[in-house]
N, C-alpha and C positions, 0 to 999 in steps of 0.2 A: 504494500500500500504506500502511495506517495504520502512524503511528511502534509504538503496541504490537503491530503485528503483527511489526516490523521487530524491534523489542528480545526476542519472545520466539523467535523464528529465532536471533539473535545470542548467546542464554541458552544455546540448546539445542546452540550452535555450539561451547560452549567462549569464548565470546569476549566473555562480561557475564558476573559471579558476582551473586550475591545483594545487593551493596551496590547494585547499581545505577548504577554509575561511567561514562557517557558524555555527551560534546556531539556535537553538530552545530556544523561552521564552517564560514568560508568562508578562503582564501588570498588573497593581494593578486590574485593574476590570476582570479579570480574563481570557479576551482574550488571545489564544495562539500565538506566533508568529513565522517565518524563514527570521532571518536576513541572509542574503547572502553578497562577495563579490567578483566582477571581475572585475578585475583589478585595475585599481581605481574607482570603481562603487559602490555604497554600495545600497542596495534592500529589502526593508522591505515586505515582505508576511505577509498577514494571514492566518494561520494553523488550521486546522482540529483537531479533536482528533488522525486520526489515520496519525499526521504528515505531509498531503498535503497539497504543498505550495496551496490555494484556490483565492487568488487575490493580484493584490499591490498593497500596503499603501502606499508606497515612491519607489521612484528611483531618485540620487543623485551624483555627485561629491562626493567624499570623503571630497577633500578640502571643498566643499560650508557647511559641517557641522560647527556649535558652537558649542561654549560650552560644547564640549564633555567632560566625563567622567567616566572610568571605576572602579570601586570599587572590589576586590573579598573578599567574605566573609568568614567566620572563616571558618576552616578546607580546605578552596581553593572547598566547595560543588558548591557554586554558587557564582555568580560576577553580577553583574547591571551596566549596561551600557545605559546612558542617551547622548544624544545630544539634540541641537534647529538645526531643518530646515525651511526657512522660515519661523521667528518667532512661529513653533509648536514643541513643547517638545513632545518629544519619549523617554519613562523610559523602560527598558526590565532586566527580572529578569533571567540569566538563569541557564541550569544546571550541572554539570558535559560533560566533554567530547566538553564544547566551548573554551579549550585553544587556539587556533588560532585564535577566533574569539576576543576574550577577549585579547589579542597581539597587534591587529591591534586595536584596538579602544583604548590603551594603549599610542599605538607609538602616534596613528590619537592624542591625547590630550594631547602629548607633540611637538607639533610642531608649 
Protein backbone atom coordinates (compact mmCIF):
# COMPACT_ATOMS: atom_id res chain seq x y z
CA UNK A 1 0.00 0.00 0.00
CA UNK A 2 1.33 3.56 -0.95
CA UNK A 3 2.36 5.79 2.26
CA UNK A 4 -0.66 8.27 0.88
CA UNK A 5 -2.91 5.76 0.80
CA UNK A 6 -1.97 4.67 4.36
CA UNK A 7 -2.19 8.59 5.71
CA UNK A 8 -5.56 9.03 4.14
CA UNK A 9 -7.08 5.78 5.98
CA UNK A 10 -5.36 7.10 9.18
CA UNK A 11 -7.13 10.87 8.39
CA UNK A 12 -10.26 9.34 7.97
CA UNK A 13 -9.59 7.02 11.03
CA UNK A 14 -9.56 9.97 13.41
CA UNK A 15 -5.88 9.30 13.82
CA UNK A 16 -3.86 12.38 11.56
CA UNK A 17 -5.60 15.97 11.77
CA UNK A 18 -4.81 18.35 9.03
CA UNK A 19 -1.35 19.27 10.31
CA UNK A 20 -0.05 16.28 9.07
CA UNK A 21 1.90 15.14 12.27
CA UNK A 22 3.43 11.40 11.66
CA UNK A 23 6.84 9.24 11.23
CA UNK A 24 7.78 6.07 10.52
CA UNK A 25 10.53 4.36 12.91
CA UNK A 26 12.04 1.66 13.74
CA UNK A 27 12.87 0.34 17.63
CA UNK A 28 16.32 -1.17 18.72
CA UNK A 29 14.84 -4.66 18.11
CA UNK A 30 14.18 -3.84 14.81
CA UNK A 31 10.25 -3.47 14.95
CA UNK A 32 8.89 -0.86 12.45
CA UNK A 33 6.74 1.74 13.64
CA UNK A 34 3.77 4.84 12.62
CA UNK A 35 3.61 7.40 15.23
CA UNK A 36 0.71 9.46 14.57
CA UNK A 37 -0.86 12.73 15.85
CA UNK A 38 -4.40 14.23 16.23
CA UNK A 39 -4.81 16.63 17.84
CA UNK A 40 -3.66 16.26 21.13
CA UNK A 41 -3.73 12.52 20.72
CA UNK A 42 -0.55 10.95 20.02
CA UNK A 43 -0.96 6.88 18.48
CA UNK A 44 1.62 4.52 18.34
CA UNK A 45 1.06 1.71 15.35
CA UNK A 46 2.92 -1.19 14.30
CA UNK A 47 4.01 -1.07 10.72
CA UNK A 48 4.41 -3.51 8.17
CA UNK A 49 7.23 -3.43 5.75
CA UNK A 50 5.27 -2.12 3.16
CA UNK A 51 4.21 0.88 5.69
CA UNK A 52 0.68 -0.22 7.04
CA UNK A 53 -0.36 1.03 10.19
CA UNK A 54 -1.11 -3.03 11.24
CA UNK A 55 -2.20 -2.60 15.08
CA UNK A 56 -1.92 -0.04 18.33
CA UNK A 57 0.78 -0.04 20.72
CA UNK A 58 -0.51 3.10 22.46
CA UNK A 59 -3.12 5.73 22.25
CA UNK A 60 -2.56 8.72 24.67
CA UNK A 61 -2.98 12.37 25.86
CA UNK A 62 -0.04 14.16 24.69
CA UNK A 63 0.08 15.72 28.15
CA UNK A 64 -0.02 12.06 30.07
CA UNK A 65 3.55 11.40 28.21
CA UNK A 66 7.10 11.77 30.46
CA UNK A 67 9.94 12.07 30.16
CA UNK A 68 9.88 12.94 26.78
CA UNK A 69 12.67 13.53 24.42
CA UNK A 70 13.75 14.21 21.18
CA UNK A 71 17.25 14.13 19.83
CA UNK A 72 18.06 14.79 15.98
CA UNK A 73 21.09 13.23 14.67
CA UNK A 74 24.06 14.42 12.67
CA UNK A 75 23.31 15.67 9.28
CA UNK A 76 19.31 16.22 10.78
CA UNK A 77 19.17 12.18 8.63
CA UNK A 78 17.39 10.87 11.73
CA UNK A 79 16.03 12.08 15.25
CA UNK A 80 14.98 9.58 18.28
CA UNK A 81 12.29 10.28 20.02
CA UNK A 82 11.73 8.46 23.56
CA UNK A 83 8.84 9.07 26.08
CA UNK A 84 7.43 6.92 29.47
CA UNK A 85 3.80 6.17 29.27
CA UNK A 86 2.59 4.49 32.13
CA UNK A 87 5.68 3.64 33.54
CA UNK A 88 6.78 1.95 29.76
CA UNK A 89 9.44 3.44 27.80
CA UNK A 90 8.84 3.90 24.00
CA UNK A 91 12.41 4.68 22.04
CA UNK A 92 11.79 5.24 18.04
CA UNK A 93 14.44 5.89 15.65
CA UNK A 94 13.30 7.79 12.65
CA UNK A 95 13.90 8.96 9.32
CA UNK A 96 14.17 11.79 7.12
CA UNK A 97 10.95 13.56 6.08
CA UNK A 98 9.48 13.26 10.37
CA UNK A 99 10.12 17.10 10.60
CA UNK A 100 6.65 17.79 12.16
CA UNK A 101 6.73 14.97 13.95
CA UNK A 102 10.06 15.60 15.52
CA UNK A 103 8.49 19.50 16.32
CA UNK A 104 5.84 18.31 18.23
CA UNK A 105 7.71 15.95 20.50
CA UNK A 106 10.37 18.89 20.77
CA UNK A 107 7.76 21.42 21.96
CA UNK A 108 5.76 18.17 23.86
CA UNK A 109 9.45 18.08 26.13
CA UNK A 110 9.74 21.45 26.64
CA UNK A 111 6.67 22.10 28.58
Amino acid sequence: MKSKDVLQELFAGGYLDERGIYAYGQASAGLRYLVTVCGEKVTVFESNHENEAVKIILTAPAGSLKHVECRTGLLHLHSKIAFTYNAVPYRFTTGTGAGKCVAFFKALSKR
